[in-house]
C-alpha positions as CSV (number, residue, x, y, z in Angstrom):
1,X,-7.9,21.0,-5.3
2,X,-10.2,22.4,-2.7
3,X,-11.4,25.6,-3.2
4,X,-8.7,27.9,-4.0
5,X,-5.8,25.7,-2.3
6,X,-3.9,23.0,-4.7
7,X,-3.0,20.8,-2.7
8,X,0.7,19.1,-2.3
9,X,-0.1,15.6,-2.7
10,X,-0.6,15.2,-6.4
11,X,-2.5,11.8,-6.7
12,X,-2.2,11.8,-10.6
13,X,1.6,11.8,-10.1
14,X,1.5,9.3,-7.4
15,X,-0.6,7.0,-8.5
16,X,0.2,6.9,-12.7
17,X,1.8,3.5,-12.4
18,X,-1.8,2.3,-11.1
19,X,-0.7,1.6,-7.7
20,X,-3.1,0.6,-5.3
21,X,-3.3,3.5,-2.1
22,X,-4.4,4.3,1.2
23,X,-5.6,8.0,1.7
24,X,-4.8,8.2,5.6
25,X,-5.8,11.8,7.1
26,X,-8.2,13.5,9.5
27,X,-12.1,14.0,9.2
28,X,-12.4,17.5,7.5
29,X,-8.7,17.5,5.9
30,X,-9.8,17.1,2.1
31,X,-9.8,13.3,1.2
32,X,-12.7,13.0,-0.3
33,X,-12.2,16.0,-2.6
34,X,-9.0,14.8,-3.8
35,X,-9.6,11.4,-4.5
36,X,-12.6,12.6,-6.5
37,X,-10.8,14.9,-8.1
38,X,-8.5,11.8,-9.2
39,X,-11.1,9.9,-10.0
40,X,-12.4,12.6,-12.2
41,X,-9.0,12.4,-14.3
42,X,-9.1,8.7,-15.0
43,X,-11.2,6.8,-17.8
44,X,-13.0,4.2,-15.8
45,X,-13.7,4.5,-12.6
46,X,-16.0,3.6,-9.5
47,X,-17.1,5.6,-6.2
48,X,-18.4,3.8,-3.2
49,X,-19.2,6.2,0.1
50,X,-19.4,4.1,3.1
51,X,-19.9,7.3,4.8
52,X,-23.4,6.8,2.9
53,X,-25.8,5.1,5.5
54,X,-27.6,3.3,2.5
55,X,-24.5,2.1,0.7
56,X,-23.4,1.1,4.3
57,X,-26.1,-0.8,5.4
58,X,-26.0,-2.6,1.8
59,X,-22.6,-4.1,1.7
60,X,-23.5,-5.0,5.5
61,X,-26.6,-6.7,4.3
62,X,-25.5,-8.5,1.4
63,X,-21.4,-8.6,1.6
64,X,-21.3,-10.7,-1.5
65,X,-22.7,-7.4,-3.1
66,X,-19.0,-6.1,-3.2
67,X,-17.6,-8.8,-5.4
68,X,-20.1,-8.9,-7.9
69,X,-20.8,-5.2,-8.8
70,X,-16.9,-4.7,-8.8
71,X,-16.7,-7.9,-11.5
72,X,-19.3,-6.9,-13.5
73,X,-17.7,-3.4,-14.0
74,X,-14.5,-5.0,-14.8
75,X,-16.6,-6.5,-17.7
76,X,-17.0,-3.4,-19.1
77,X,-13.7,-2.3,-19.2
78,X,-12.7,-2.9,-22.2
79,X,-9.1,-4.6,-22.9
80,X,-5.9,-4.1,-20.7
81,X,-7.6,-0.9,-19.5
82,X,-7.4,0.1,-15.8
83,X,-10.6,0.3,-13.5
84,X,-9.9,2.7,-10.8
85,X,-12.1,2.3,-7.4
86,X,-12.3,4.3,-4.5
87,X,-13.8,3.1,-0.9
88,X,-14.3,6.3,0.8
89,X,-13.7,6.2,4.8
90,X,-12.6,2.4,4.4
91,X,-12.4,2.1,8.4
92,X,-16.0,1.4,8.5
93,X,-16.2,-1.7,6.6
94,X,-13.2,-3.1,7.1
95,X,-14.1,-6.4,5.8
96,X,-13.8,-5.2,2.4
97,X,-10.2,-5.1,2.7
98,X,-10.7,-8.6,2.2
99,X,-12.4,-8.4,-1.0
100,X,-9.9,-5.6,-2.1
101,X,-6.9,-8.3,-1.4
102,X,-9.1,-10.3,-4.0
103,X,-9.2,-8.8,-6.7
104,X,-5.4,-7.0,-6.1
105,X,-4.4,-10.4,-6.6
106,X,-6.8,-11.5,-8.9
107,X,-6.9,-8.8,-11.6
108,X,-3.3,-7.1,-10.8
109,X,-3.2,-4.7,-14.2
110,X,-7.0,-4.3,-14.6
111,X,-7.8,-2.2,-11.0
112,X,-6.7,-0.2,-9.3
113,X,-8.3,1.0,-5.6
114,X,-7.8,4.0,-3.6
115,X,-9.2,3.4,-0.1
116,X,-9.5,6.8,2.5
117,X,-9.6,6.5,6.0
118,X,-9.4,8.7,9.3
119,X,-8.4,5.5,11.4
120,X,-6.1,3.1,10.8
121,X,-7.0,1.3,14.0
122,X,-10.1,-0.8,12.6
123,X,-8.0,-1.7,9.9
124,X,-5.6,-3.3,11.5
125,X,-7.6,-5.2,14.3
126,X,-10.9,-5.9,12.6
127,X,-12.0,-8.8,9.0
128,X,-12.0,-12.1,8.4
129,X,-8.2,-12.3,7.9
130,X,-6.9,-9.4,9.9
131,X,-3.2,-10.9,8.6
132,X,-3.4,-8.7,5.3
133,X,-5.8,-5.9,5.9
134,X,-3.3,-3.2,5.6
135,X,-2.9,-5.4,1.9
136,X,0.8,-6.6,3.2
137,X,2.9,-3.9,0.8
138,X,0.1,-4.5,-1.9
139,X,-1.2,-1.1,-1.9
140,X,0.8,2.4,-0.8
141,X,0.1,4.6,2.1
142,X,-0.5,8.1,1.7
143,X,-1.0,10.9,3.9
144,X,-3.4,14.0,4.0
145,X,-2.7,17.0,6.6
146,X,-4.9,20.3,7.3
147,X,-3.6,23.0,4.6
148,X,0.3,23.7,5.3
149,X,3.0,26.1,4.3
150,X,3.9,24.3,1.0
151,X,-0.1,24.9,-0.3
152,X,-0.6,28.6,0.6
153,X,0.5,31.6,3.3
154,X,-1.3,31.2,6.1
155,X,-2.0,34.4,8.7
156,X,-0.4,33.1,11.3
157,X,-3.0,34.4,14.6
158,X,-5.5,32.6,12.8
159,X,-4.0,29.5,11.8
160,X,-2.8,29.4,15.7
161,X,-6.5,30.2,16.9
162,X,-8.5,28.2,14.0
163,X,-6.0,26.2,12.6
164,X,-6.1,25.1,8.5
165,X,-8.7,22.5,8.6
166,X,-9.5,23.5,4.5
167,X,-13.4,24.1,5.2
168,X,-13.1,25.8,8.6
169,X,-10.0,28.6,7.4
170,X,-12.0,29.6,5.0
171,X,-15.1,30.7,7.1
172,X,-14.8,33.8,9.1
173,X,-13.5,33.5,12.7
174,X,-17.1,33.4,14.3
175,X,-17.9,30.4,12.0
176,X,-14.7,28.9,12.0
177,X,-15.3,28.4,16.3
178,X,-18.5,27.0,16.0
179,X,-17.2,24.6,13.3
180,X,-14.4,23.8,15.6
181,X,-16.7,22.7,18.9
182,X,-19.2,20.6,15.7
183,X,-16.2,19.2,15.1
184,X,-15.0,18.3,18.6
185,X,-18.4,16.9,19.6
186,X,-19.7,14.9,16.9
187,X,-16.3,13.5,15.8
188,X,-13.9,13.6,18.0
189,X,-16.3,12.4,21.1
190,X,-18.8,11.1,19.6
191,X,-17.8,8.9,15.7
192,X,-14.4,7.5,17.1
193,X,-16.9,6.0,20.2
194,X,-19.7,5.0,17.7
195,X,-16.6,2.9,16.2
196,X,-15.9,1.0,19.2
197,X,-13.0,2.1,19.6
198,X,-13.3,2.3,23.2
199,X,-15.8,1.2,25.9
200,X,-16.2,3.4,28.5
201,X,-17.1,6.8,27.3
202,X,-16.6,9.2,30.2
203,X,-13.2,7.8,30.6
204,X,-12.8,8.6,27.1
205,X,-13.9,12.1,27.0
206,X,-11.9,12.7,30.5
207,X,-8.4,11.6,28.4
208,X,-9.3,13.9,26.0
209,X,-9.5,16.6,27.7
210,X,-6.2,15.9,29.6
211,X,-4.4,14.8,26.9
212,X,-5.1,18.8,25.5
213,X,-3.6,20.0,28.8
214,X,-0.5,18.3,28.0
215,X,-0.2,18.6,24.5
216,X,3.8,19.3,23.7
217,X,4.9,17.9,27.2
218,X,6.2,14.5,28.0
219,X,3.4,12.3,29.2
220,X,3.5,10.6,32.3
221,X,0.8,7.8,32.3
222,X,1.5,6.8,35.5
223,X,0.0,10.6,37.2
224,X,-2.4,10.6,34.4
225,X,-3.9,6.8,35.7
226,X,-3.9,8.3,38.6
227,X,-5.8,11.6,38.4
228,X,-8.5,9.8,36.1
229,X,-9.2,6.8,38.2
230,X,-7.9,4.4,36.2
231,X,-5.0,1.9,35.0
232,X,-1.7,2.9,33.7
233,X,-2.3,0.3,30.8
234,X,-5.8,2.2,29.4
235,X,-4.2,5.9,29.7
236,X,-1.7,4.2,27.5
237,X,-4.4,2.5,25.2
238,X,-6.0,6.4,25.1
239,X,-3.2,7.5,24.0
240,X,-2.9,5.0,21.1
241,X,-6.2,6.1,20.0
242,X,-5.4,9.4,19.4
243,X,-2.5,8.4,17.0
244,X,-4.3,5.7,15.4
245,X,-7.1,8.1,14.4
246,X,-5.1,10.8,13.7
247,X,-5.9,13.3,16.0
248,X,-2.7,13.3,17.8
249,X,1.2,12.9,16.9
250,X,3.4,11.0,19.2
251,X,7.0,12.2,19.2
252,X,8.7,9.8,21.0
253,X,12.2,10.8,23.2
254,X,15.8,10.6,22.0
255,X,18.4,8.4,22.0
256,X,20.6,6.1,19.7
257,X,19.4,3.3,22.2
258,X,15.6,1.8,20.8
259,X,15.5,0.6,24.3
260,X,16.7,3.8,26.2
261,X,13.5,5.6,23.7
262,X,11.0,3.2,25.3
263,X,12.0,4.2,28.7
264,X,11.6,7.3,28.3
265,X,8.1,9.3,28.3
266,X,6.7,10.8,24.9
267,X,4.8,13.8,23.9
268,X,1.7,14.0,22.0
269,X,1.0,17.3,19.6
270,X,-2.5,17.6,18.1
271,X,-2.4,17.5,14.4
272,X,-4.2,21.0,14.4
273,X,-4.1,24.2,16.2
274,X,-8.0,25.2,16.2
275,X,-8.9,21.4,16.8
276,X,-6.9,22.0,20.1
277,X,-8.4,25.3,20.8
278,X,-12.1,23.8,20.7
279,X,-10.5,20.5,22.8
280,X,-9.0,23.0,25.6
281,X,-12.2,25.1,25.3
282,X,-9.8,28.0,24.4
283,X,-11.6,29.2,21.4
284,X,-12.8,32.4,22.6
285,X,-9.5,33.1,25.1
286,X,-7.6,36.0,23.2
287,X,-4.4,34.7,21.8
288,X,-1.9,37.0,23.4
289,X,1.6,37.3,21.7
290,X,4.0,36.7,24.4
291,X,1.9,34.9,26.7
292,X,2.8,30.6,27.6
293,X,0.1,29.5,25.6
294,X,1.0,31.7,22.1
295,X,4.3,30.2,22.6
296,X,2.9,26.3,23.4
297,X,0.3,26.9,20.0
298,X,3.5,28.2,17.9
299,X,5.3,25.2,19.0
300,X,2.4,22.9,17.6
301,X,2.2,24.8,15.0
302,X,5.8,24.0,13.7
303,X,6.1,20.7,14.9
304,X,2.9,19.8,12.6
305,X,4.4,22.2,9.8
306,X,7.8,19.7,9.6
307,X,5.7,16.5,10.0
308,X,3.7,17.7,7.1
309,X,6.6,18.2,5.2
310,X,8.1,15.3,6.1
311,X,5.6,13.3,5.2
312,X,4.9,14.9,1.9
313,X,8.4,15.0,0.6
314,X,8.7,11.5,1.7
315,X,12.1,12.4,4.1
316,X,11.6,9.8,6.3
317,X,13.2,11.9,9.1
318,X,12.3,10.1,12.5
319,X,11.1,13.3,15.4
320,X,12.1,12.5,18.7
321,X,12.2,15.2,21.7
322,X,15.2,15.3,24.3
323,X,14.7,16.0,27.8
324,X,17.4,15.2,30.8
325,X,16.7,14.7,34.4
326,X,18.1,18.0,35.6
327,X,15.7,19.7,33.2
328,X,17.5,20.9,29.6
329,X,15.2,19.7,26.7
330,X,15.1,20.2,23.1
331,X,11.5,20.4,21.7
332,X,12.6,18.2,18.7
333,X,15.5,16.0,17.1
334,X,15.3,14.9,13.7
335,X,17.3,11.8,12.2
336,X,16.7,9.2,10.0
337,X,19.0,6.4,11.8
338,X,21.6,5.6,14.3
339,X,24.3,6.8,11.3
340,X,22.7,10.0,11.0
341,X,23.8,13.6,12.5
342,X,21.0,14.8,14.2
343,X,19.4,18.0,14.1
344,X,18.5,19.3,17.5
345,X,15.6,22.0,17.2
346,X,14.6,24.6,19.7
347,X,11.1,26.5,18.7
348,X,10.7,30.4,20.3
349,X,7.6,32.5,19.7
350,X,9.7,35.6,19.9
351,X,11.9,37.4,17.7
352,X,15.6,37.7,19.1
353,X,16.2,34.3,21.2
354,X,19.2,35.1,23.3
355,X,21.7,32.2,24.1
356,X,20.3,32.1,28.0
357,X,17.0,30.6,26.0
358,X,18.9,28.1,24.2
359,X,20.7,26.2,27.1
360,X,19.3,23.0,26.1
361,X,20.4,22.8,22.6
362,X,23.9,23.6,23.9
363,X,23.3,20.7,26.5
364,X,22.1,18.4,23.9
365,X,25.6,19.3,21.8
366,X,27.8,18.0,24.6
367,X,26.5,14.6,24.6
368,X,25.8,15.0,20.8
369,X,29.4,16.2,19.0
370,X,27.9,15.7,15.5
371,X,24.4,17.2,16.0
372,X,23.3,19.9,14.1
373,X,22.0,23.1,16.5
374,X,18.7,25.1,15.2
375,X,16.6,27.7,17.1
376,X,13.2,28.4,14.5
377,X,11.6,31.7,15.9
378,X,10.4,35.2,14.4
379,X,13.0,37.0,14.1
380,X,13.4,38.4,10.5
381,X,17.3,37.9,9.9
382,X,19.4,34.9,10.4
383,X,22.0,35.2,12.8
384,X,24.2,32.7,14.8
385,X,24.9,32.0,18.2
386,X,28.1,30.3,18.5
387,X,27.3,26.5,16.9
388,X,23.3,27.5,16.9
389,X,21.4,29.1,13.5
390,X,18.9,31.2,14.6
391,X,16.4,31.7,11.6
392,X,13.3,32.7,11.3
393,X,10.6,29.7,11.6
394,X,9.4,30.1,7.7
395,X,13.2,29.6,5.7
396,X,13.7,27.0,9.2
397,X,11.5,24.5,7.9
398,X,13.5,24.2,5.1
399,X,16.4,24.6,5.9
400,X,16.3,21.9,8.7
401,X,14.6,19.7,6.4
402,X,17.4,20.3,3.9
403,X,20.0,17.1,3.1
């Protein structure tokens, strides 16, 4: 739960066979309030918040401390019973995934550990035996987005100027801006630095900003490198960032081909509407219906309503974009393998797409004979335009992400 949202991702359900988990998800999305919620529901269990600067500097001191304190509570767990512990924002000790591997292997039936994070990156790079600190299959990976259609009905002007951080929907829209620049500046520009996660900070904070110009287009690094001053390779590395800490989605381009995808350029959406607002400096811009930008912000806003789903429902649909030489694109293609129709999605702000707007999807279909045609949009009714279902965006979720 937080506040007066239940939230999708049921823990209790998940996690009832005592499976060890990651809780990946954004600063400000609701981790910590869900894994102690879970933690409330079990008999024994442990809390450790590295985001504490004492309980940091402790482990950091005396990283034997870890072991000890964890064995002793086992101790007092009596019988077969299960001790439950959660590391909470993981990425900033990353050593202790060592001493997680431990006792996983050590004390298989008697703990259990539930580990949040808002970066996978230090994870994967950092400890003294980088080989299994993602646990090798050992422990489940889970994911956490901003509030989403399946937890509650969002007013749709404010999730596209605020967005559904939990915390920040819920303040008025004054509040919610000036959360949304905090957020921007102490996290986004400031923690994911702290974290050494890059070395040069103004080269950093120029990326960022670009990278919110072209949110939703196909990226070309090369004009990027070239307008910041510096290599292909490190726009490139930027970019990796953003998806390793969450921030950003890469949707990669389509084709049946794994090397024709690598040739061609991706695009990035931010995980969340307002996030992007404060990034652009947009906040206080009024959102006009109709104009580019509504149209670019509804667009996100789908694309991270279907990964959401997605994600939740487990689908395991792969997103891809499609985008010729000449021009035609289709904002997104969903399939789940090389044997699988695919379903070619077109996203319009307005409410009665003619087929003049839909030229790509019908582009798409000639190369595609199987592929499924979808244009998500606001009308009210369903209709059809020759092989393309027009629907509005709401019952289009579903229905695209339908078997």
């Amino acid at each position: 739960m937080w506040g007066m949202y239940e939230r999708k991702l049921d823990l209790s359900l998940l996690l009832k066979q005592k499976k060890s988990a990651f809780l990946f998800g954004p600063r400000g999305v609701g981790k910590t309030a869900l894994a102690q919620d879970y933690l409330a529901r079990v008999q024994h269990a442990e809390s450790i918040d590295l985001l504490s600067l004492d309980t940091y500097r402790r482990y950091v001191a005396e990283p034997g401390l870890f072991r000890l304190e964890i064995e002793q509570r086992l101790r007092e767990v009596p019988g077969e019973e299960t001790l439950t512990v959660l590391i909470d924002e993981v990425q900033k000790l990353p050593e202790l995934l060592d001493e997680v591997h431990y006792f996983i292997e050590r004390h298989r039936r008697r703990v259990q550990f539930l580990l949040t994070g808002s970066s996978a990156r230090k994870l994967k790079r950092s400890g003294a035996n980088p080989g299994v600190n993602l646990l090798a299959g050992r422990a489940w990976t889970l994911k956490l987005h901003p509030l989403s259609l399946q937890e509650f009905e969002p007013d749709l002007r404010k999730a596209l100027t605020i967005g559904t951080l939990p915390g920040i929907y819920q303040e008025t829209t004054s509040s919610a801006k000036r959360s949304l620049k905090a957020y921007v500046e102490t996290y986004l520009r400031e923690e994911v630095m702290q974290e050494s996660l890059v070395r040069k900070v103004n080269h950093f904070i120029r990326l960022l900003d670009i990278a919110g110009q072209v949110n939703g287009e196909p990226v070309n690094y090369t004009a990027i490198a070239r307008d910041s001053g510096v290599s292909v390779k490190t726009v490139q590395e930027y970019f990796n960032i953003l998806v390793d800490t969450l921030i950003a989605f890469r949707v990669v381009g389509w084709s049946y081909s794994i090397r024709k995808q690598l040739r061609q350029s991706p695009k990035y959406y931010f995980f969340d509407c307002g996030v992007l607002n404060a990034i652009r400096g947009e906040l206080q811009t009024e959102l006009k219906p109709g104009s580019y930008r509504y149209g670019k912000l509804f667009e996100t806003f789908i694309v991270n309503e279907i990964i959401r789903a997605n994600d939740y429902r487990e689908l395991d649909y792969r997103l891809h974009h499609w985008r010729t030489n000449t021009g035609m694109e289709v904002d997104l293609v969903l399939a789940r393998g090389p044997n699988d129709a695919p379903k070619a999605v077109e996203i319009k702000s307005h409410s009665s797409p003619k087929e003049s707007d839909l030229k790509g999807l019908i582009a798409f279909s000639s190369e595609n004979k199987k592929a499924r045609l979808f244009c998500l949009c606001q009308t009210t009714r369903r209709y059809s335009l020759g092989p393309i279902q027009v629907i509005p965006w709401r019952k289009g979720i579903e229905t695209i992400l339908q078997d």
